[in-house]
BAFI-3210 file (N, C-alpha, C; in Angstrom, 3 decimals, decimal comma, padded with zeros to 6 digits):
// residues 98
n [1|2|3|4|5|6|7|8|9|10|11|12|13|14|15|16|17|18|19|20|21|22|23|24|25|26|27|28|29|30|31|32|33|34|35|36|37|38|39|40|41|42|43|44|45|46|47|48|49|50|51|52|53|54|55|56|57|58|59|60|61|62|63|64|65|66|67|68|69|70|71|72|73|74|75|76|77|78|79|80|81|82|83|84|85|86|87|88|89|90|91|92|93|94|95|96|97|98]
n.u [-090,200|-090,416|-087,211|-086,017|-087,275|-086,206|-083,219|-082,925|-083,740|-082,029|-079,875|-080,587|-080,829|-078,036|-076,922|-075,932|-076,159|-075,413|-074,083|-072,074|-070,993|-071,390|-070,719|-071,618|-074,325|-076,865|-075,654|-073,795|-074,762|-076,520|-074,539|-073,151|-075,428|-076,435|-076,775|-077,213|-077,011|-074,195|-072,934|-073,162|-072,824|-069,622|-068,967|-069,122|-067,726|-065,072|-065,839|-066,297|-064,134|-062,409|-063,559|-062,806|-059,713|-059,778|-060,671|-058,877|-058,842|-057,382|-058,486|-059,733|-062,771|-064,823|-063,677|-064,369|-066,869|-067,622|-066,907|-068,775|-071,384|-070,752|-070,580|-073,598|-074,341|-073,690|-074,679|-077,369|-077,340|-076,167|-076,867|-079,924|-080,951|-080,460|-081,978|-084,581|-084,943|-084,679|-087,090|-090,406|-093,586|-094,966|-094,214|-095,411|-097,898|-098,514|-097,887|-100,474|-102,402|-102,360]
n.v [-008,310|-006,986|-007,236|-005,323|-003,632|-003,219|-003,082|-000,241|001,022|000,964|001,716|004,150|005,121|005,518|007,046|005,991|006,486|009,122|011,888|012,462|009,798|008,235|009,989|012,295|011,438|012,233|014,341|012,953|010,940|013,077|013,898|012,133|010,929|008,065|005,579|002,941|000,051|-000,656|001,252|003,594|002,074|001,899|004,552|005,753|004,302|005,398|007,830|007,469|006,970|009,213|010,696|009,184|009,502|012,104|012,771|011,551|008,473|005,046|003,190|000,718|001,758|-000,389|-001,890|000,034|000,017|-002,443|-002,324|-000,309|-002,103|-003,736|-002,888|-001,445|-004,493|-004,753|-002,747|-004,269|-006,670|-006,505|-003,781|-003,066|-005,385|-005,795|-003,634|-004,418|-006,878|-005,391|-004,535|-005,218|-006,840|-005,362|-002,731|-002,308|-002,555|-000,498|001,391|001,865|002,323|005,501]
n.w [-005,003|-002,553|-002,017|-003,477|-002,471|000,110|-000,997|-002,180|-000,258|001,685|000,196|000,049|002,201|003,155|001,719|-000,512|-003,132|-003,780|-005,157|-004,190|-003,592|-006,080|-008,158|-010,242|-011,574|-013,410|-014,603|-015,807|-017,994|-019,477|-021,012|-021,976|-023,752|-023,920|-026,651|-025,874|-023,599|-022,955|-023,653|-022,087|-019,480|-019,846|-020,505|-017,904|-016,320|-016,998|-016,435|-013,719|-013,115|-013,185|-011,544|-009,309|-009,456|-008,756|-006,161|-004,567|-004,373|-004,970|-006,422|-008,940|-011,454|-010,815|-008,783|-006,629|-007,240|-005,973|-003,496|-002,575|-002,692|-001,117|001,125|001,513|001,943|004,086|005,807|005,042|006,329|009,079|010,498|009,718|010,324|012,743|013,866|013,303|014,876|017,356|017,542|018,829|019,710|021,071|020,332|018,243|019,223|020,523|019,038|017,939|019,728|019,783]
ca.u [-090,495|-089,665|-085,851|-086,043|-087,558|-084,719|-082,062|-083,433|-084,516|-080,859|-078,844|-080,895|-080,719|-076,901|-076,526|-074,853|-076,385|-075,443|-073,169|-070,325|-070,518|-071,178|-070,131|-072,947|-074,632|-077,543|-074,904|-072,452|-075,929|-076,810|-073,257|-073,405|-076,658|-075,566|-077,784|-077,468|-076,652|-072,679|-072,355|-073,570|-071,397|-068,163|-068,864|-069,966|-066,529|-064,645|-066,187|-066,016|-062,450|-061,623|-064,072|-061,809|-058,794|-059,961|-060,912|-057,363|-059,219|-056,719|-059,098|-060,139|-064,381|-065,409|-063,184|-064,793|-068,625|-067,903|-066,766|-070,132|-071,818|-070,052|-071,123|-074,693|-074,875|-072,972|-075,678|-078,710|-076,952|-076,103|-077,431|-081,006|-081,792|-080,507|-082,727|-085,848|-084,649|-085,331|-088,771|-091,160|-094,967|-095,116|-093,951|-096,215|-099,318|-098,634|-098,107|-101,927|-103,177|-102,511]
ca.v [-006,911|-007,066|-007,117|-004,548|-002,530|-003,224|-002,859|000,843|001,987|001,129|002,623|005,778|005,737|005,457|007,647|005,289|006,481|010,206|012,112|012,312|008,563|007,390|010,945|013,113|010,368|012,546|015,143|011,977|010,227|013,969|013,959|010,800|010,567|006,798|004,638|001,147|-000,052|-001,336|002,741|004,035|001,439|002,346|005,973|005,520|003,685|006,574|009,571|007,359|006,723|010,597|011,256|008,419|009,800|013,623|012,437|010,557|007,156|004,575|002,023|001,091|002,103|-001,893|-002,583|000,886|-000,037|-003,604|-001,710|000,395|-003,137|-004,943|-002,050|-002,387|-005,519|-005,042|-002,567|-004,426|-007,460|-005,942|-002,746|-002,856|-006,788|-005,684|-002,711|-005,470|-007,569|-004,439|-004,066|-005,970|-006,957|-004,039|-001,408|-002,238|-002,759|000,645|002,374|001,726|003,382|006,791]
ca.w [-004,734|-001,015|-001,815|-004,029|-001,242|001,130|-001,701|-002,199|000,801|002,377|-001,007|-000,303|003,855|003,746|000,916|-001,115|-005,000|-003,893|-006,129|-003,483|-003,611|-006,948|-009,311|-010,928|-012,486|-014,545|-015,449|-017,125|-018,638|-020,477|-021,801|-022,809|-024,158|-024,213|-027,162|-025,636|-021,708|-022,602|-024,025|-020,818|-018,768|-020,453|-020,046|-016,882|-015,475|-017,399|-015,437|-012,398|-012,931|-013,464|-010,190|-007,765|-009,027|-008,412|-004,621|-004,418|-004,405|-005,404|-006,547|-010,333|-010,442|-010,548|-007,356|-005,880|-006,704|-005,300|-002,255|-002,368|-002,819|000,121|002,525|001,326|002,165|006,041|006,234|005,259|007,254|010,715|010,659|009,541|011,085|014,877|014,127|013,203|015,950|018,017|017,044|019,490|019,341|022,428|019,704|016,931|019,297|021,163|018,097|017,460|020,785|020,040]
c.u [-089,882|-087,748|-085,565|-085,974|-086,423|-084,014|-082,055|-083,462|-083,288|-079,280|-079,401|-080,984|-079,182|-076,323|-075,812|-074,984|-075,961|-074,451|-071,840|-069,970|-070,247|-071,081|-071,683|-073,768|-076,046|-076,873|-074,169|-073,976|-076,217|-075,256|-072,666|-074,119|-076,405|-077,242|-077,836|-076,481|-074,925|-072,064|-072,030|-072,049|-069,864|-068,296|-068,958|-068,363|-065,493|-064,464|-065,985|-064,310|-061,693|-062,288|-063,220|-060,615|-058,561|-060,073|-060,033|-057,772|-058,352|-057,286|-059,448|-061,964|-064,767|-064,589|-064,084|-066,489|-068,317|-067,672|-067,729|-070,842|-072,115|-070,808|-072,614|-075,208|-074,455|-074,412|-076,961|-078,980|-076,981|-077,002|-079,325|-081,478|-081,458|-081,444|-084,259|-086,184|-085,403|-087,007|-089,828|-092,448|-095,158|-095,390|-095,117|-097,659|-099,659|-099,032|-099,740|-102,594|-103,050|-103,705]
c.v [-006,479|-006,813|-006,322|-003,337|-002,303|-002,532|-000,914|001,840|002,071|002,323|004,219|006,152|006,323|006,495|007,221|005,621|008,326|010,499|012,032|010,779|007,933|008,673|011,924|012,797|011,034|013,568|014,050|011,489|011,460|013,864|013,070|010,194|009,318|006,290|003,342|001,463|-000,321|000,036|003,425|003,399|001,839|003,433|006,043|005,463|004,911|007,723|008,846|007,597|008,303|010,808|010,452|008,846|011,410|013,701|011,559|009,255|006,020|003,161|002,178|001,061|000,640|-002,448|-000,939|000,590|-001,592|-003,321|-001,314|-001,044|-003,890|-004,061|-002,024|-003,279|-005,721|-004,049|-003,002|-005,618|-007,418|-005,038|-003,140|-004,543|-006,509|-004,720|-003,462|-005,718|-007,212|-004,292|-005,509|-005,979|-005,633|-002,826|-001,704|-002,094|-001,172|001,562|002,865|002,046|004,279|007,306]
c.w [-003,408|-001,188|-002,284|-003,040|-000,867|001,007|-001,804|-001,353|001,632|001,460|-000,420|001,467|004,320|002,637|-000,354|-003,056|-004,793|-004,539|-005,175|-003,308|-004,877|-008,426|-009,451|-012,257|-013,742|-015,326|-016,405|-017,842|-019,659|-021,346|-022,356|-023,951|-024,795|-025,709|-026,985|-024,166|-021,730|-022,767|-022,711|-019,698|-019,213|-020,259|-018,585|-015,952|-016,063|-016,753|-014,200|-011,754|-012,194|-011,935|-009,117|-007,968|-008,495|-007,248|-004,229|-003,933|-005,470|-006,018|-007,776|-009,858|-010,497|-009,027|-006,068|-005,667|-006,188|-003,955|-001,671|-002,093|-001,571|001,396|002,467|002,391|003,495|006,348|006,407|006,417|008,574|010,878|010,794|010,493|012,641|014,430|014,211|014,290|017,326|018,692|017,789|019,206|020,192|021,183|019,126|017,484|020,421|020,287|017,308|018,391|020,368|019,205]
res [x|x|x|x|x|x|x|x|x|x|x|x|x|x|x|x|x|x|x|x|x|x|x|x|x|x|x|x|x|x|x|x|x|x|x|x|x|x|x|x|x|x|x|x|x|x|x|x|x|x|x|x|x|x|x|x|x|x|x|x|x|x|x|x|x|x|x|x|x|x|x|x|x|x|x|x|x|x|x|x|x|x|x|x|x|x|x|x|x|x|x|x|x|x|x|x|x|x]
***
């Protein structure tokens, strides 16, 4: 559950599921109206395709979401653990005076 959290809470801090990143994912899903997950996927890489080459992204969409992926994971890596790191017994036992 815990990683889940993380996975979530960093996709949606950095923006990374927003439509300027990953297309207009409930507009392609209605126009799809996929009946099984490999339908979906194949439509899916389709509209992405047409959206990276409309934003002159020279990448096919499986080398673009492993890109999305990789950054992710620099964020939950660097980013969010120096921010932990940060975080002292001081903070947490102040934050309970007010």
């Amino acid at each position: 559950m815990a990683k889940e959290w993380i996975l979530n809470m960093a996709t949606n801090r950095w923006g990374l599921n927003k439509k300027d990143s990953v297309g207009p994912v409930s507009l392609w899903i209605r126009e799809c109206d996929p009946k099984t997950p490999e339908e979906w996927a194949e439509h899916y890489r389709q509209k992405l395709k047409e959206f990276l080459n409309e934003k002159g992204i020279d990448l096919s969409p499986d080398e673009y979401l492993q890109g999305l992926g990789k950054k992710l994971y620099v964020k939950i890596t660097e980013v969010i653990k120096a921010e932990i790191d940060e975080v002292k017994e001081e903070d947490c036992l102040s934050s309970t005076k007010k």
